[in-house]
C-alpha positions in Angstrom: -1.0 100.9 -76.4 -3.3 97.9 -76.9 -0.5 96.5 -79.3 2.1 96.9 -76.5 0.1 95.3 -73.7 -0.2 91.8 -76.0 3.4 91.7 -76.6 4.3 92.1 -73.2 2.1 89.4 -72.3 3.4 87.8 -75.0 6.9 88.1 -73.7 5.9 87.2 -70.0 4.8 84.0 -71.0 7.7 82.9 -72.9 9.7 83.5 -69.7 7.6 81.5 -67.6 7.3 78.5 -70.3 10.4 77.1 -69.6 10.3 77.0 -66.2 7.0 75.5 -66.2 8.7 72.7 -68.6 11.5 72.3 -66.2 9.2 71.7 -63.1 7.8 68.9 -65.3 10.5 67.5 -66.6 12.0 66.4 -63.1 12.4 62.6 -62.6 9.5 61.3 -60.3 10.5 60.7 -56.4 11.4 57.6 -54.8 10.4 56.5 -51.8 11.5 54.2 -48.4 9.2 52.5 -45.8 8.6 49.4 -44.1 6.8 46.2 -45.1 7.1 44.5 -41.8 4.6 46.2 -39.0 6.7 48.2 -36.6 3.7 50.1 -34.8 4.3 50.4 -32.1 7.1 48.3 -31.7 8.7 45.2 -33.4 9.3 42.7 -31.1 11.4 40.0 -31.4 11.2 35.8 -30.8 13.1 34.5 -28.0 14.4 31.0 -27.6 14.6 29.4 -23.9 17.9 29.7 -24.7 17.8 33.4 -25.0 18.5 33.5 -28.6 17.0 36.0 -30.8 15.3 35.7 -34.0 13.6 38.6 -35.9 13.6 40.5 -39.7 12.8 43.5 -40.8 11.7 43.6 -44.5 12.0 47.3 -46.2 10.9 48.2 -49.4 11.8 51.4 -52.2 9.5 51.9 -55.0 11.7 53.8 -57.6 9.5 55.3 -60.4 11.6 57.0 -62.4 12.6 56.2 -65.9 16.5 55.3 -64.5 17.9 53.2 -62.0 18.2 54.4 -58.7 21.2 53.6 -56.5 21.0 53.9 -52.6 23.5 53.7 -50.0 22.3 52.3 -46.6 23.5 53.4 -43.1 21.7 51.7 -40.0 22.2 53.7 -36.6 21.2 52.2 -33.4 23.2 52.0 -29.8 25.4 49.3 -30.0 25.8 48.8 -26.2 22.1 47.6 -26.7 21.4 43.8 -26.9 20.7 43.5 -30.7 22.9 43.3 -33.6 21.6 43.9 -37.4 22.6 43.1 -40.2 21.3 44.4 -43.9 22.7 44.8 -46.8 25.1 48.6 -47.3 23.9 49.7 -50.3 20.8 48.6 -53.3 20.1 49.6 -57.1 16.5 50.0 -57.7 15.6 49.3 -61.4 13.7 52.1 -63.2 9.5 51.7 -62.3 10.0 48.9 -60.0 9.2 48.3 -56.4 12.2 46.5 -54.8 12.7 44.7 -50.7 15.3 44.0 -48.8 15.9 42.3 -45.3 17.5 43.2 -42.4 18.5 40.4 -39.9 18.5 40.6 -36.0 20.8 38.6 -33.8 21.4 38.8 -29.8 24.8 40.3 -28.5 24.6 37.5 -26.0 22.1 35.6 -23.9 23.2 37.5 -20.7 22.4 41.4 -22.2 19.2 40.0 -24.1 17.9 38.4 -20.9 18.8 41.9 -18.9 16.9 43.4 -21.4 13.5 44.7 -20.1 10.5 43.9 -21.8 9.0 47.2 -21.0 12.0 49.2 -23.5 13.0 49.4 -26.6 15.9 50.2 -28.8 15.1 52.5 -31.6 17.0 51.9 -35.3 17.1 54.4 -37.8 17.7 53.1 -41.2 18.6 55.8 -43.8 19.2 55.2 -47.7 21.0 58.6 -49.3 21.3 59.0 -53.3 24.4 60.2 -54.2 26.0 61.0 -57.9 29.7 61.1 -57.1 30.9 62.4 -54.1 28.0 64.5 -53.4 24.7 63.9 -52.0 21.4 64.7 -54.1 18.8 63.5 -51.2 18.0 60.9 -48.8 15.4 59.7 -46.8 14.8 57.6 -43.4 12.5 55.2 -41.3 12.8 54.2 -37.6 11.8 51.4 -35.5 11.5 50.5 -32.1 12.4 47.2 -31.2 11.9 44.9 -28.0 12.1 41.4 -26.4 8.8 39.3 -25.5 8.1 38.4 -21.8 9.8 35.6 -20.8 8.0 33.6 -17.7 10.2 30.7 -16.3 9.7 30.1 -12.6 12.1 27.0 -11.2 11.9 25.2 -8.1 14.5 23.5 -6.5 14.7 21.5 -3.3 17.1 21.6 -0.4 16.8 17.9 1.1 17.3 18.0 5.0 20.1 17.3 6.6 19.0 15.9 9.8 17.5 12.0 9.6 13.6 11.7 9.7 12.6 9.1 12.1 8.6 7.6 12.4 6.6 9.9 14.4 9.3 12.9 14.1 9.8 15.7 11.6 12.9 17.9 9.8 13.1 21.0 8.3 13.7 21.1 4.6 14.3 24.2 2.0 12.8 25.2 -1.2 14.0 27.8 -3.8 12.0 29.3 -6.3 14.0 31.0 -8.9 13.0 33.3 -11.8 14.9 32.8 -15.0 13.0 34.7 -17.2 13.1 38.5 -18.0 9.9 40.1 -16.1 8.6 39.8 -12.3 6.5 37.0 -11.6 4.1 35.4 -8.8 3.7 31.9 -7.7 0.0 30.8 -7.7 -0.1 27.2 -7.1 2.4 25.3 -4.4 1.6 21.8 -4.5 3.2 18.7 -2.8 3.4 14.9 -4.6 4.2 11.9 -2.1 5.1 8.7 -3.6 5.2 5.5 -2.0 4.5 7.1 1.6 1.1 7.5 2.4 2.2 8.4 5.7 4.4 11.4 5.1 3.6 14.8 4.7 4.7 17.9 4.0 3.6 21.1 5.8 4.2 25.3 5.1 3.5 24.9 1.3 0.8 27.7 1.9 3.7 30.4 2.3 4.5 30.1 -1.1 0.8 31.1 -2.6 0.5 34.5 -4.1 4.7 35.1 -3.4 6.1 37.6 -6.2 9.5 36.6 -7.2 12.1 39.2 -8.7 14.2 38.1 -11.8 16.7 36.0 -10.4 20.6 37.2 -10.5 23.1 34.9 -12.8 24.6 33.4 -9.9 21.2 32.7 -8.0 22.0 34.7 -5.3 18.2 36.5 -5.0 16.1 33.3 -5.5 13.3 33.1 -3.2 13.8 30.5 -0.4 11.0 29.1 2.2 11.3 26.2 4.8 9.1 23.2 5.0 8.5 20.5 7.4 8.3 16.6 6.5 6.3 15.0 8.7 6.3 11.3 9.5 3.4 9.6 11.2 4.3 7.3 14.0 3.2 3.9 12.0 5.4 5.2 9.0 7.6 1.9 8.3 11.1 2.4 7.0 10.9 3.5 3.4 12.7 5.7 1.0 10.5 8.4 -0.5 10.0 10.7 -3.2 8.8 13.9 -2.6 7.9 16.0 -5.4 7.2 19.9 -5.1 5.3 21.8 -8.1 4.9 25.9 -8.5 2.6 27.2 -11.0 3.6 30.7 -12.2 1.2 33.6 -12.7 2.8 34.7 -16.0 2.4 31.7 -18.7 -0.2 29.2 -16.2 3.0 27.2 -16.5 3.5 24.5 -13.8 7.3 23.5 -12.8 8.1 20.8 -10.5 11.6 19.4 -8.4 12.0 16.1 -6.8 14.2 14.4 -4.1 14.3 11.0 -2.4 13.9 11.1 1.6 14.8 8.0 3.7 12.3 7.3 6.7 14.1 5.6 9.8 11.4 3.4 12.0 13.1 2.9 15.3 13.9 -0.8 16.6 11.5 -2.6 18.1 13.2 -4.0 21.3 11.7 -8.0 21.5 11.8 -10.0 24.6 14.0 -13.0 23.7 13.6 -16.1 26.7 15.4 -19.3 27.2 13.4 -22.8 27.2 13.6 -23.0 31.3 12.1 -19.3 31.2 8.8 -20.6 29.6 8.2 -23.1 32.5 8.7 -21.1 35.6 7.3 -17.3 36.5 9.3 -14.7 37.4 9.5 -15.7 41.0 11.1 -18.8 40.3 8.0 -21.1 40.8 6.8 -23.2 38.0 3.6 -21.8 36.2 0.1 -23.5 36.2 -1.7 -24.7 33.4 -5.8 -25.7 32.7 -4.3 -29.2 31.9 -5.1 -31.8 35.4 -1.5 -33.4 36.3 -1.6 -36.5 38.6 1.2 -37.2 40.8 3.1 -40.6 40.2 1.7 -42.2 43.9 -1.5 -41.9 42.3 -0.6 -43.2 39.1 0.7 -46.1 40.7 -2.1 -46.8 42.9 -4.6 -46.4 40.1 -2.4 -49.0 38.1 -2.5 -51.5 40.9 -6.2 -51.3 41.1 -6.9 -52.0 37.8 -4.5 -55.1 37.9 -6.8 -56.5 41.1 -9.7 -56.0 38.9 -8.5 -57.7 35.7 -7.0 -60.6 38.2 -10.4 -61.1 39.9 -12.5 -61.1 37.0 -10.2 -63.8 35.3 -10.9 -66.1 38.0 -14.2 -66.0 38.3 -14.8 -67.5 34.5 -12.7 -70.1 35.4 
């Protein structure tokens, strides 16, 4: 009985011995992941231009003893704003650790700039081994990606259409418009007067603190708030340039517009008189003066004395 209980064990384990050899004789795995850091998110550079540059570098570490061939399939919603572009297929030497890249481009500057900075849009790369026709495993990695925040606030001024005379004022018009991708505040709304000491400009104080929307393509949302120029009564006739500044909340970023206004001093109406004016008063009658005029009787007489005088004295010495 003893005899028969060995050989069974016996027998057991040469069943389970090659199984056990098989199991060890599998090739090692393989494996795909990403080198770039896509937690949470990837996030792209923008250009003011709304271009897009970005790469996503993927690695496989093959270590089996063969090479291992992998073809590549990249699925993400191509109504999105992104485009990619990686390579369809890679051979892994045996024991090595290989990369590739994968490129990202815009669709176009108008879908990246709709794009919001608070989404994403996920990829899911996937690299399947295959001998033949048929599939022997594959494996996958996902990525979120995303734009930056774009702040660009942009004023732009409205001159007034009426004429500014001295010691008047006109209306005028500012827009503020929002040309990057995220909501945005004004903080700052300041005013710069060259050449004009004596022109200012008044309602700037509306602006402070003003959230402003992303602006539509065609402009049509911008923000718009009406100022006063104000000319001071001595202002002489002058061309101007006023220059308007808006700092924005997002980026501390301060943008400024400038236009040239023309100040019109009215005419001074002079009092222009003839010669014979200056002479006579406005009654006719011919004005007075400090100066002591002696009539011509009393020239004469005054004449004659003297000429007794110098005849008596002559006589007298001779």
């Amino acid at each position: 009985m003893r005899a028969f209980s060995v050989l069974l064990g016996v027998f057991l384990f040469s069943l389970l011995l090659p199984c056990a050899q098989a199991q060890e004789l599998q090739p090692p795995s393989w494996e795909l992941g990403w080198i770039t850091d896509v937690d949470p998110k990837y996030i792209v550079e923008l250009e003011d231009d709304w271009d897009v540059e970005g790469e996503l570098v993927v690695f496989v570490n093959n270590e089996r003893s063969n090479e291992l061939n992998l073809a590549l399939n990249y699925d993400f919603d191509e109504d999105g704003p992104f485009a990619f572009d990686g390579p369809e297929s890679i051979t892994v030497a045996a024991n090595t650790n290989d990369s590739f890249t994968i490129l990202i481009s815009g669709v176009s500057d108008k879908e990246v700039r709709a794009f919001s900075p608070s989404s994403s849009l996920p990829l899911t790369l996937t690299a399947e081994e295959s001998i033949g026709e048929t599939s022997v495993g594959n494996q996958e990695i996902e990525a979120d990606i995303t734009v930056p925040r774009k702040y660009r606030l942009m004023p732009s001024i409205v001159p007034p259409q009426d004429t500014l005379f001295s010691g008047s004022w006109v209306e005028f018009s500012i827009e503020v418009s929002n040309l990057g991708n995220t909501q945005d505040a004004i903080t700052i709304a300041e005013a710069t007067i060259r050449s004009c000491p004596h022109l200012s400009v008044v309602g700037l104080e509306q602006l402070e603190n003003k959230v402003v929307g992303v602006t539509n393509d065609d402009n049509s949302n911008a923000e718009s708030f009406t100022l006063r120029l104000e000319a001071s009564s001595s202002h002489q006739e002058r061309q101007c340039e006023v220059s308007l500044a808006v700092t924005s909340e997002g980026d501390d970023t301060t943008r400024s517009t400038a236009t040239n206004v023309q100040v019109v001093a009215p005419e001074v109406e002079q009092d222009v008189r003839d010669d014979d004016d200056d002479d006579t008063t406005s009654d006719g009658s011919a004005e007075s003066t400090s100066l002591p005029w002696a009539s011509v009787n009393e020239t004469i007489l005054a004449l004659f004395i003297s000429f007794l005088f110098i005849s008596n004295r002559k006589q007298r010495f001779q």
